[in-house]
C-alpha positions in Angstrom: 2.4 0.7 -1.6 4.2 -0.2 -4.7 5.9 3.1 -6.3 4.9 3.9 -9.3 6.4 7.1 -9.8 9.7 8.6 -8.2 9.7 12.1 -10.0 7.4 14.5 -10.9 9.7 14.4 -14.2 8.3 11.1 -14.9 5.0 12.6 -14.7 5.8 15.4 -16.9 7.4 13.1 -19.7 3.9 11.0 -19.7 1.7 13.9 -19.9 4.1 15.7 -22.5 4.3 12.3 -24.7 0.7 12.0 -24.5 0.0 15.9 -25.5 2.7 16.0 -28.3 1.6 12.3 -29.5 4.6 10.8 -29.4 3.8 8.0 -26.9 2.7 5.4 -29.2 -0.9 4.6 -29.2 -0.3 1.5 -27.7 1.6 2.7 -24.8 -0.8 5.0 -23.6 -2.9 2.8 -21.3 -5.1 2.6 -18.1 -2.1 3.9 -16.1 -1.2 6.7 -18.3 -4.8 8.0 -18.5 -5.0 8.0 -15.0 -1.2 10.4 -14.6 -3.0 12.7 -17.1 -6.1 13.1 -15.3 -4.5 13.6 -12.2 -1.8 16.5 -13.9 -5.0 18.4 -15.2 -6.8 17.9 -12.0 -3.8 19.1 -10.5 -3.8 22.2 -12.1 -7.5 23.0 -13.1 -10.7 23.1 -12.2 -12.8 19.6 -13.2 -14.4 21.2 -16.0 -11.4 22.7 -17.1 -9.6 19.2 -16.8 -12.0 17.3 -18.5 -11.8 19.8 -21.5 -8.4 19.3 -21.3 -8.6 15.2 -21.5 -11.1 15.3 -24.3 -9.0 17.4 -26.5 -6.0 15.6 -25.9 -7.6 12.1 -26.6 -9.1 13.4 -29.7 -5.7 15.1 -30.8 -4.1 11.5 -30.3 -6.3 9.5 -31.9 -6.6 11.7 -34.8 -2.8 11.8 -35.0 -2.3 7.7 -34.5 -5.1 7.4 -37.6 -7.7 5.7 -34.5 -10.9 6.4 -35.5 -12.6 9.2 -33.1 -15.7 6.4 -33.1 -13.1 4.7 -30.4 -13.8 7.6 -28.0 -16.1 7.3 -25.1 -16.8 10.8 -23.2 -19.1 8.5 -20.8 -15.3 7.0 -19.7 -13.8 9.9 -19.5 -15.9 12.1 -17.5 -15.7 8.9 -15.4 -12.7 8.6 -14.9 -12.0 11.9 -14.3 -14.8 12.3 -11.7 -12.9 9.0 -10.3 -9.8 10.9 -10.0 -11.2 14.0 -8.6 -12.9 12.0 -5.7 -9.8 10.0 -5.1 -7.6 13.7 -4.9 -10.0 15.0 -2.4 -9.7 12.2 0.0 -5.8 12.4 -0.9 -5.9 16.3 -0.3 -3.9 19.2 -1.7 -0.9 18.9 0.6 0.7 15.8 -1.4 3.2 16.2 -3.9 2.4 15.5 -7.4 4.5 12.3 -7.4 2.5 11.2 -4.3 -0.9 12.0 -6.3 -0.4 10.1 -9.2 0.9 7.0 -6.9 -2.3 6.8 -4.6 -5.1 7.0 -7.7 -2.7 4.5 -9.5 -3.0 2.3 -6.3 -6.6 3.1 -5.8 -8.0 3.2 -9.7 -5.4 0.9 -11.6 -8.3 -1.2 -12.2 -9.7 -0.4 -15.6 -13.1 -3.0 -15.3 -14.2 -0.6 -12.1 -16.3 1.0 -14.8 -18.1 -2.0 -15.0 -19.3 -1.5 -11.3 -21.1 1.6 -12.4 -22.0 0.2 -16.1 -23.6 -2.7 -17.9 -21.0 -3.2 -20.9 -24.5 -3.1 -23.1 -24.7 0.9 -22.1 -20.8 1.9 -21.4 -20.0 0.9 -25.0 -23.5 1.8 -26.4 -23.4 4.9 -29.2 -24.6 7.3 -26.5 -22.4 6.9 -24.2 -19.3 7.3 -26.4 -20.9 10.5 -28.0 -22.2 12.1 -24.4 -21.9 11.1 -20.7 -25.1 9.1 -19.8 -25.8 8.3 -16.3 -24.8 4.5 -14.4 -27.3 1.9 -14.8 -25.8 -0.2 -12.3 -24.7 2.6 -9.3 -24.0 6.0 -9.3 -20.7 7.4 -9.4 -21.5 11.3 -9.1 -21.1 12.5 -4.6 -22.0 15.6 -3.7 
């Protein structure tokens, strides 16, 4: 496995970019949404992490003058459910650096969405505005 972090201080400068908004809205990508979710994760419960994500997404795109129409909460409680499942089959015992590394490795594929989700509904006005269930295979365990 490729390393993808070495520190948790490189963790902490991508989450704290992100948060603060100075990572420039076009360097905050697939790889950098995944480090956030797994920081929240790390620290909260899912709910709690999500609310986290969702906040911090709209603070960005509000401060970067992105439209919040370019939100999708369908995506992100993906991806965050994505990351949770992936932690739990890491377990709590790894480091943060560690973390981050394996769901980079595992997720780093953004068009896995599309295994769960016709484009038609992912990008449809209801699923940006609420999370809609997969028409293509579920994505929620038990």
């Amino acid at each position: 496995m490729k390393k993808t972090y070495q520190t948790a201080t490189e963790i902490e400068a991508v989450v704290s970019g992100f948060e603060s908004c100075r990572t420039g809205k076009g360097d905050f990508k697939h790889r950098e949404h995944l480090t956030v979710a797994v920081s929240y994760l790390s620290i909260s419960t899912q709910k709690r992490a999500a609310d986290m994500m969702r906040a911090a997404l709209h603070r960005f795109l509000d401060h970067h003058g992105v439209g919040r129409e370019k939100y999708n909460e369908t995506l992100t409680m993906f991806w965050v459910e994505m990351v949770r499942q992936t932690l739990r089959e890491i377990g709590p015992d790894s480091t943060l650096v560690e973390k981050c590394n394996r769901v980079i490795e595992a997720l780093g594929n953004p068009a896995l969405a599309y295994d769960y989700y016709s484009k038609e509904l992912l990008w449809s006005d209801e699923a940006r505005k609420g999370c809609v269930k997969p028409d293509l295979k579920n994505w929620e365990k038990v």
